[in-house]
PLY file of the C-alpha trace (Angstrom):
ply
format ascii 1.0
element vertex 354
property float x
property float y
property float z
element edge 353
property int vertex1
property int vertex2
end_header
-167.48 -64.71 -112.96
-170.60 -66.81 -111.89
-173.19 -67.96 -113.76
-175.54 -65.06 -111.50
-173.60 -62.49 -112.70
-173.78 -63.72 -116.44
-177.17 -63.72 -116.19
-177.10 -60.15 -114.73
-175.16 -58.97 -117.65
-177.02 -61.21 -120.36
-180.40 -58.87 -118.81
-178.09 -55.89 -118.92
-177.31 -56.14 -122.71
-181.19 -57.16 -123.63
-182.30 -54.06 -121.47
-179.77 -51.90 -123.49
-180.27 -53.04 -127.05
-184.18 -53.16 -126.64
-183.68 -49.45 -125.81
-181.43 -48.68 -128.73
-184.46 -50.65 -130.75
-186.71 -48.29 -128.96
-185.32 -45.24 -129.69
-187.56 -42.35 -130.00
-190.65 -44.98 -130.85
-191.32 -42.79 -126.64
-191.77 -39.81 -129.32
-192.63 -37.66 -126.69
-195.66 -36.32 -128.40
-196.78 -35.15 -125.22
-194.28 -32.37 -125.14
-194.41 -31.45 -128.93
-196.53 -28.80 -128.41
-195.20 -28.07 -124.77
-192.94 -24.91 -124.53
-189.54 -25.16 -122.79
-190.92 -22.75 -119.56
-193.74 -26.17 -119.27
-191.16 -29.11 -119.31
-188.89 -26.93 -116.93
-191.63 -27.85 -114.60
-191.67 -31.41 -114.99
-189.21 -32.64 -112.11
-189.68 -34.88 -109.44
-191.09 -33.19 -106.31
-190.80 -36.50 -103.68
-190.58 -34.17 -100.68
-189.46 -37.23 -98.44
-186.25 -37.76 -100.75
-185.58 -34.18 -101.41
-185.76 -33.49 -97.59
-183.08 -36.39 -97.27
-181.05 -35.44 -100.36
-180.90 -31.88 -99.20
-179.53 -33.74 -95.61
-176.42 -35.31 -97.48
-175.78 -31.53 -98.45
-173.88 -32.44 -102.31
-172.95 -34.36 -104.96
-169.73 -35.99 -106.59
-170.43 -36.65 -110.07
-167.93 -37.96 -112.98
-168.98 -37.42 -116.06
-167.88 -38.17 -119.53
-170.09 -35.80 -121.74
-168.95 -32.22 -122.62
-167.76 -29.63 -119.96
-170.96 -27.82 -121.26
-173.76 -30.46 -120.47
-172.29 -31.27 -116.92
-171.91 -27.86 -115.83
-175.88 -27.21 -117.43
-176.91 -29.91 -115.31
-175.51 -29.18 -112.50
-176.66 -25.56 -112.24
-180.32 -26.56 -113.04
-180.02 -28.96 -110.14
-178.59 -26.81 -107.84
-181.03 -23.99 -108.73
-183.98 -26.40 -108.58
-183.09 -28.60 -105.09
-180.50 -25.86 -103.71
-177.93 -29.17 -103.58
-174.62 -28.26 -105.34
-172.82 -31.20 -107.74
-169.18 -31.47 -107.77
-168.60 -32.93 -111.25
-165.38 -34.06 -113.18
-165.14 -33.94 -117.05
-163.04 -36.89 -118.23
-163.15 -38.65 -121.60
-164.48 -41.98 -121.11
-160.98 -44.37 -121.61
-159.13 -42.52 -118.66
-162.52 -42.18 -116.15
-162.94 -45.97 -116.56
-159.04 -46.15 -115.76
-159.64 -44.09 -112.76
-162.93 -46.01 -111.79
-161.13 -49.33 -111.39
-158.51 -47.96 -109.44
-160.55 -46.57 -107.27
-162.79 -50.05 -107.01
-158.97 -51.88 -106.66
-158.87 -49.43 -103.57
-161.70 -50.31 -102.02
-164.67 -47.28 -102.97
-165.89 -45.25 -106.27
-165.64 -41.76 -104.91
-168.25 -40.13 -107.33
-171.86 -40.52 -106.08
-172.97 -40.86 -109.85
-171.59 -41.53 -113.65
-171.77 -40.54 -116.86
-170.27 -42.48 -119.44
-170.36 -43.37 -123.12
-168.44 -46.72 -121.86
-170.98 -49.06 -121.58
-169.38 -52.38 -121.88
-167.73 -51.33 -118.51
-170.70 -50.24 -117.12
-171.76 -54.16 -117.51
-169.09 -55.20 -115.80
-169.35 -52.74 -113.05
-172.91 -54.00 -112.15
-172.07 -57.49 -112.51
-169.90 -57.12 -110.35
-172.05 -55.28 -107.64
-170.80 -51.88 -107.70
-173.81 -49.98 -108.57
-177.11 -49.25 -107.37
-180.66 -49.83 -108.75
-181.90 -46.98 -110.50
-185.48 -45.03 -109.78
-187.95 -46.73 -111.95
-188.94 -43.99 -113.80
-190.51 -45.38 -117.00
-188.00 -43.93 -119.17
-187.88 -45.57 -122.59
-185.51 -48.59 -122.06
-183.89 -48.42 -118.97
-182.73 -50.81 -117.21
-182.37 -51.79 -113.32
-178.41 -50.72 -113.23
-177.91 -48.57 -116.70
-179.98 -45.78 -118.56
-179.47 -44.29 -121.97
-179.44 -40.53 -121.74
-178.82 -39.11 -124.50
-178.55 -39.95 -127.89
-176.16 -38.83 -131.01
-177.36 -39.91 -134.28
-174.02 -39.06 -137.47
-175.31 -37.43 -140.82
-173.69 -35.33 -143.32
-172.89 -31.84 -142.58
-173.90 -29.42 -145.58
-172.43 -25.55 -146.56
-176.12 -24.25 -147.55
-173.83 -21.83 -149.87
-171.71 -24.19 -151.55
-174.75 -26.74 -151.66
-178.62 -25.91 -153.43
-181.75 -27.01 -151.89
-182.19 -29.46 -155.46
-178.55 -30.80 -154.92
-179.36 -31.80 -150.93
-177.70 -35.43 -150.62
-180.99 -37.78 -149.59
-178.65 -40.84 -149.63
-174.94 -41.42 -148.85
-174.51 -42.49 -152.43
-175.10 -38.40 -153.40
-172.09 -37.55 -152.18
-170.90 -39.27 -155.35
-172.04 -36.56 -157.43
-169.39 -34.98 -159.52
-169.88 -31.78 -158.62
-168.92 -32.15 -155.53
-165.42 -33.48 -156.91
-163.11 -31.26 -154.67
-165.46 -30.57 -152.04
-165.82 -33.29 -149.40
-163.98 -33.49 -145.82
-164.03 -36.84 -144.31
-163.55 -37.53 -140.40
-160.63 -39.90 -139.80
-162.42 -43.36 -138.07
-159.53 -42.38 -135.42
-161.44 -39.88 -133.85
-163.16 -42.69 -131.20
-165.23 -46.21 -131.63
-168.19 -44.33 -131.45
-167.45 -41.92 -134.55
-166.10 -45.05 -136.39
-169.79 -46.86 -136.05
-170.92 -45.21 -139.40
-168.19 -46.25 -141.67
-168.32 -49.77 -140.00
-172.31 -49.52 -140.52
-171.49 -48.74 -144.29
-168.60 -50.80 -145.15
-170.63 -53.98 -144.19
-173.77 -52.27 -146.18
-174.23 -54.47 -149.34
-175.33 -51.29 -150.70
-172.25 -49.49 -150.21
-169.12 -51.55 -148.75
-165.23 -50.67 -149.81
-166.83 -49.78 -153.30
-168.78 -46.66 -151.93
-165.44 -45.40 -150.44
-163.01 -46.23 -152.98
-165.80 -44.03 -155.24
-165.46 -41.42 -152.26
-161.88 -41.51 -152.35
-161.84 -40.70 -155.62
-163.91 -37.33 -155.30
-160.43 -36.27 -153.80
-162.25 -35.91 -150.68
-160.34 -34.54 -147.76
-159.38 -36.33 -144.48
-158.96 -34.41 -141.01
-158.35 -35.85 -137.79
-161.18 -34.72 -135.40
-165.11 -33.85 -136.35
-164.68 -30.37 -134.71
-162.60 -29.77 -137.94
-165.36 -31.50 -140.40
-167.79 -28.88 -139.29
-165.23 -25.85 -139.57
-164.24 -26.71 -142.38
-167.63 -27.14 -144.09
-169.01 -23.50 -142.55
-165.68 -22.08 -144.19
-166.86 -22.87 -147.16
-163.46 -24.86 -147.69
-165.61 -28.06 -148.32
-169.69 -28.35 -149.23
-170.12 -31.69 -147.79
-168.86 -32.72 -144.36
-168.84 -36.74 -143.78
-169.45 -37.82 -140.97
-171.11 -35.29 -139.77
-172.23 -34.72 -135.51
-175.03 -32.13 -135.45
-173.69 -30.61 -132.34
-170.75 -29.83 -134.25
-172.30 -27.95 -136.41
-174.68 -25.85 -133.62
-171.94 -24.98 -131.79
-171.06 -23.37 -134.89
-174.20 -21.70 -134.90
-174.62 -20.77 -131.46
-171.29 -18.66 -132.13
-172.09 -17.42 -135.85
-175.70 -17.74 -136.53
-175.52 -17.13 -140.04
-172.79 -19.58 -140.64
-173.75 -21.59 -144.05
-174.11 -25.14 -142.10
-176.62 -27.46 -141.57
-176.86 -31.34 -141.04
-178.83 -34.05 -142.81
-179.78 -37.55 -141.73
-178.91 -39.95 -144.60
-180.35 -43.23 -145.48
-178.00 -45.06 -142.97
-177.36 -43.68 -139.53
-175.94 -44.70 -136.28
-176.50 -43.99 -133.00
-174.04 -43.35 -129.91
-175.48 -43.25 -126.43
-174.30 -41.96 -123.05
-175.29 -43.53 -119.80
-175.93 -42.97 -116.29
-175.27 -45.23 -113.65
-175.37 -44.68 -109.86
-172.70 -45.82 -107.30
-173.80 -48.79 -105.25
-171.81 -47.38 -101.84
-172.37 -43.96 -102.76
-171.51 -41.69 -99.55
-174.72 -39.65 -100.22
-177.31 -42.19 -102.23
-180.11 -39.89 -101.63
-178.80 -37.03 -103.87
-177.78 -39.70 -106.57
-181.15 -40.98 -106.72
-182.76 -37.39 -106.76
-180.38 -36.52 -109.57
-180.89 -39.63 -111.39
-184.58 -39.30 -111.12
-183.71 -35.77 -112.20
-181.91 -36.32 -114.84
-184.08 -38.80 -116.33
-187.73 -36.35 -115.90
-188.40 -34.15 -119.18
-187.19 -31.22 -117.23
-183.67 -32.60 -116.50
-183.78 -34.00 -120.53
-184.01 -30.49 -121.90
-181.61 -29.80 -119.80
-178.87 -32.56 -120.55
-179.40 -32.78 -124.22
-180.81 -28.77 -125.16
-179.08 -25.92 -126.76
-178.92 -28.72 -129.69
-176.10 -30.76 -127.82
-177.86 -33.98 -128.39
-181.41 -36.35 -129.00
-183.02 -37.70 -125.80
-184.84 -40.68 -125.40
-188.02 -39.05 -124.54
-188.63 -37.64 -127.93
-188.00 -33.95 -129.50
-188.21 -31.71 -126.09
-187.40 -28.38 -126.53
-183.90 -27.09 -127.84
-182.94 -31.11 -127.81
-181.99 -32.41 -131.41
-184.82 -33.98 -133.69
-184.15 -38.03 -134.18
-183.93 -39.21 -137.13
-186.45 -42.02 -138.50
-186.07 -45.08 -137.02
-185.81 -46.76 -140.57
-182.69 -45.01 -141.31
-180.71 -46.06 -138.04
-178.34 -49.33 -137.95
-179.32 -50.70 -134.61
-177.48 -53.67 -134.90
-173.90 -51.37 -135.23
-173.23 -51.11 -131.34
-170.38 -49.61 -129.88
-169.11 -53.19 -128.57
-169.46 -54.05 -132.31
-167.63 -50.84 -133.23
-165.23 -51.51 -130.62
-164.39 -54.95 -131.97
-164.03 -54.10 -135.21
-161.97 -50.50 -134.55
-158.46 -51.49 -135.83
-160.25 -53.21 -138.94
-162.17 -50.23 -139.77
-159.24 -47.86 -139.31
-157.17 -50.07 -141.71
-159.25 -50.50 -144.46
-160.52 -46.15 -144.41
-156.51 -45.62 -144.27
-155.57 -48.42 -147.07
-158.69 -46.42 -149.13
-157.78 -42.54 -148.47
-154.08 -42.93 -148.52
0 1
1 2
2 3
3 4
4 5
5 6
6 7
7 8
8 9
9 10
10 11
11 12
12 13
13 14
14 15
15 16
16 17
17 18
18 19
19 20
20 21
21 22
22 23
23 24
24 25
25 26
26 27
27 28
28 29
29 30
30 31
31 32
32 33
33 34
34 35
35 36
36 37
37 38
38 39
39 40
40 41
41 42
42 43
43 44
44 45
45 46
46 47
47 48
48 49
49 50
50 51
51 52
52 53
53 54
54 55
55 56
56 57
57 58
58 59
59 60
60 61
61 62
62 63
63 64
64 65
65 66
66 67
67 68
68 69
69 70
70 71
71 72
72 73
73 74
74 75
75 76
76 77
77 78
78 79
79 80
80 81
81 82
82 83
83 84
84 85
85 86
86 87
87 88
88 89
89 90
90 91
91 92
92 93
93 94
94 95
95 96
96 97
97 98
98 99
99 100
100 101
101 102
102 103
103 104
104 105
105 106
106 107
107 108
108 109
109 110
110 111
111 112
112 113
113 114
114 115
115 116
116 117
117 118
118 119
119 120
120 121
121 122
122 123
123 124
124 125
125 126
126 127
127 128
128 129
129 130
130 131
131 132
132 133
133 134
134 135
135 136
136 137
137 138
138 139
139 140
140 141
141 142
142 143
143 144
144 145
145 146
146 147
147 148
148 149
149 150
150 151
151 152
152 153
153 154
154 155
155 156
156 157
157 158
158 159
159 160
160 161
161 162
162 163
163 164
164 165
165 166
166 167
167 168
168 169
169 170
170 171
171 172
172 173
173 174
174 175
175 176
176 177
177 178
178 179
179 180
180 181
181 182
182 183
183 184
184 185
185 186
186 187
187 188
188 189
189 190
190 191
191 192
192 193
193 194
194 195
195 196
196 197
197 198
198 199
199 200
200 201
201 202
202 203
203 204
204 205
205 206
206 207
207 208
208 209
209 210
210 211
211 212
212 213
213 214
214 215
215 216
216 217
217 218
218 219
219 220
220 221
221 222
222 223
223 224
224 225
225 226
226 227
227 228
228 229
229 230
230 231
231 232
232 233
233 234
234 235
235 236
236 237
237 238
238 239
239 240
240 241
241 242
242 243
243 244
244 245
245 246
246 247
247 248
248 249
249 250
250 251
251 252
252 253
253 254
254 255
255 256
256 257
257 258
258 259
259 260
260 261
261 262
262 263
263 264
264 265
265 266
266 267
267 268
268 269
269 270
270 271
271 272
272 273
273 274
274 275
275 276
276 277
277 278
278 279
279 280
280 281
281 282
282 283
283 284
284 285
285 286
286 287
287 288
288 289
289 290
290 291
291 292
292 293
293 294
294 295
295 296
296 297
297 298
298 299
299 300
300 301
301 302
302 303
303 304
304 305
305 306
306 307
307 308
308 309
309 310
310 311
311 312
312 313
313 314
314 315
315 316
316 317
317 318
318 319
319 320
320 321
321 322
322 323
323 324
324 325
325 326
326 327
327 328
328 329
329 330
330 331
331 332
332 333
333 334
334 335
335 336
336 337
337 338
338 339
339 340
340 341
341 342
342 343
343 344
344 345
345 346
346 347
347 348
348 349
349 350
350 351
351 352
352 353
């Protein structure tokens, strides 16, 4: 690679991590007091570009994030430009698979991306495959790559099994003995991203192997996916679910909304992002860049990250997740750090819970 496009991606990674180090510090205090029926009205209305968006007629759009969030988005779209999306769910291993094949063949078929892979998302701009985003202010983007949506891990709490004076304020709670019995614990296998928080707290000095080994011996319980943390802490069949995904636990709710579960931020958290990135030969640009600049306007936020699916980056819009504080997250625990360090992590949880 030349030195142009290591200075691309050296700008790249500075843009990315000074958003991560941003956060919600955008707290979006002007829409804290907005209703949901207000930001639904805050889209881009550039009549030129929607006239030549409507021209290109649709949109091809793979995306990484749940079946849920692409289809929300692309209805809103559709219902506010009258331009269909044609999107594609894949998890984000096989879609970057099936992105460099289709560069190896000569053009990226979608017209946009979403993806939680953002080390390849470097290397696709480096390499000149995508196109400039709209400057839209938006907390941290950068030229090529855009953070949004955030998921911040907690604990996941059975509000029956668990009183208000027995709340865990610190991971180090979950060391009480009464709940001996009563803990479900996500296997690190689950994905890179998932594995962020026990990599953040293994290399805690506060915590380390010690804090597990401690866990461990609470005879907590290990499950293979975080679907089955939260199930298994609204059961009642465990009070504390570690680590926890908030959506996990409103989808839950959304479906039973007196199930006994809630989430709490801890005194470490992480944070996994999803990105957006626009193809630079996309067959119909003018859509991408409407939905881009769509996607990245408070009404197209609410839309992404509401019904509790995730945080955005423009602070606590309607239905969207609250963030936790800034104090609490490990910023310096990336995914390419989580990444790295994957078959580490995995060995020491597994040498700990066997």
């Amino acid at each position: 690679m030349n030195s142009s496009n290591h200075t691309l991606r050296a700008k790249l990674a500075a843009a990315i991590t000074f958003a991560t180090a941003l956060g919600v510090l955008h707290s979006g205090s002007a829409f804290a007091q907005a209703t949901a029926q207000q930001v639904a009205q805050q889209y881009p209305k550039d009549a030129k570009l929607i006239a030549a968006a409507k021209a290109e007629g649709s949109m091809v759009l793979y995306g990484s994030s749940s079946v849920v969030a692409l289809k929300a988005n692309a209805d809103a779209f559709e219902k506010t430009y009258g331009i269909p999306i044609k999107f594609t769910m894949t998890a984000s291993a096989p879609q970057t698979a099936r992105v460099d094949q289709e560069i190896k063949a000569g053009r990226i078929v979608p017209d946009a991306i979403i993806s939680a892979d953002r080390p390849s998302l470097y290397r696709w701009a480096a390499d000149g495959q995508l196109a400039k985003l709209p400057d839209m202010k938006f907390p941290g983007q950068s030229e090529y790559i855009v953070a949004i949506q955030s998921i911040y891990q907690g604990v996941l709490v059975n509000t029956d099994l668990v009183s208000k004076q027995d709340m865990p304020k610190k991971w180090s709670d979950l060391l009480n003995p009464k709940f001996a019995g009563k803990i479900v614990v996500g296997s690190p296998r689950v994905g890179t991203a998932y594995a962020m928080l026990y990599l953040a707290m293994l290399t805690d000095p506060n915590y380390g192997e010690a804090f597990f080994e401690k866990l461990a011996a609470q005879k907590a319980r290990v499950v293979r996916n975080n679907p089955m943390v939260a199930q298994l802490t609204a059961s009642g069949e465990a009070a504390l679910g570690f680590n926890g995904i908030p959506y996990d636990a409103n989808n839950i709710l959304a479906s039973n909304p007196k199930a006994p579960i809630t989430y709490v931020y801890l005194d470490i958290v992480c944070q996994a992002n999803t990105y957006l990135v626009l193809n630079g030969k996309a067959q119909r640009p003018n859509v991408a860049k409407l939905f881009a600049s769509w996607l990245m306007s408070p009404a197209g936020q609410m839309v992404n990250n509401g019904d509790g699916r995730a945080s955005s980056p423009l602070g606590n819009l309607p239905g969207t997740l609250t963030a936790p504080d800034r104090k609490m997250v490990r910023a310096d625990i990336t995914i390419e750090k989580s990444s790295a360090e994957y078959q580490k992590t995995i060995d020491t949880m597994e040498r700990i819970f066997k």
